[in-house]
C-alpha positions in Angstrom: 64.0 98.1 86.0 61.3 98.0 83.4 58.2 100.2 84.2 54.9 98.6 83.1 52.5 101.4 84.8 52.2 104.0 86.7 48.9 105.4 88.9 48.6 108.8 90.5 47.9 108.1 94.0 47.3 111.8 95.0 48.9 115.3 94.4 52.4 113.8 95.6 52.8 110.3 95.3 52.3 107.6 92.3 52.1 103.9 92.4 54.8 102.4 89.8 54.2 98.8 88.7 57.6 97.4 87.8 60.0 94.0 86.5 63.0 93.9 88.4 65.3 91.8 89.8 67.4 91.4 92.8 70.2 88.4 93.4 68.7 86.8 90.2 65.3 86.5 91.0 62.7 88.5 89.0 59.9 90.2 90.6 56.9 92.4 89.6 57.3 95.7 92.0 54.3 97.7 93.0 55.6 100.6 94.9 55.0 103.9 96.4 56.7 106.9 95.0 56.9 110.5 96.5 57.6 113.4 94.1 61.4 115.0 95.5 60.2 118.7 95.6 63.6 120.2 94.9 63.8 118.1 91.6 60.2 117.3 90.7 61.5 113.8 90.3 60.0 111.3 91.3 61.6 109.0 94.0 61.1 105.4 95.5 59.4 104.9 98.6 59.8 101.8 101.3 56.0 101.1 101.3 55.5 98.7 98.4 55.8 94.9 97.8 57.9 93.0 95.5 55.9 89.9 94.2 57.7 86.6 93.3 56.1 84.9 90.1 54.7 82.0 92.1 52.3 84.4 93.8 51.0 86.9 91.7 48.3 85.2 90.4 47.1 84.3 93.7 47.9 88.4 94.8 45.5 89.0 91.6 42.9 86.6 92.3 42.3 88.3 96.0 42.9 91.6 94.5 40.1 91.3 92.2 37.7 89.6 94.8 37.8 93.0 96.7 37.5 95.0 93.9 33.9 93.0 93.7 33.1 93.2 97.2 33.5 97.0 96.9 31.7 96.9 93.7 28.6 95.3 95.6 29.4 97.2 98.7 28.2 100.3 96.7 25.8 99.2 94.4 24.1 98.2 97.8 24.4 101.7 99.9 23.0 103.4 97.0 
């Protein structure tokens, strides 16, 4: 596994964007990790997604269109 990122998600938990592979295939991981409180390390979660290079510029694409909508979401309430 080769981290590429990681985002706090709050007080306990971090998002980790990762390569890895499983039965040959190579993914990009973006999971949910908790922090193990007896060893302060950090620890894989199951909530995540393992995407398949033939879909993450499609993930990306949607990803960044709600980013926008929130954008103008806001700029709108305000």
């Amino acid at each position: 596994m080769e981290i590429l990122g990681e985002i706090q998600k709050n007080k306990q938990e971090k998002l980790i964007v990762s390569l890895s592979e499983y039965e040959g295939y190579k993914y990009v991981d973006i999971r949910v990790y908790y922090e193990d409180k007896k060893t302060g390390e950090y620890k894989p979660t199951k909530k995540g997604v393992a995407l398949p290079p033939r879909v993450i510029k499609e993930v990306m694409e949607f990803v960044l269109e709600g980013a926008e909508k929130l954008q103008d979401d806001q700029s709108i309430s305000k």
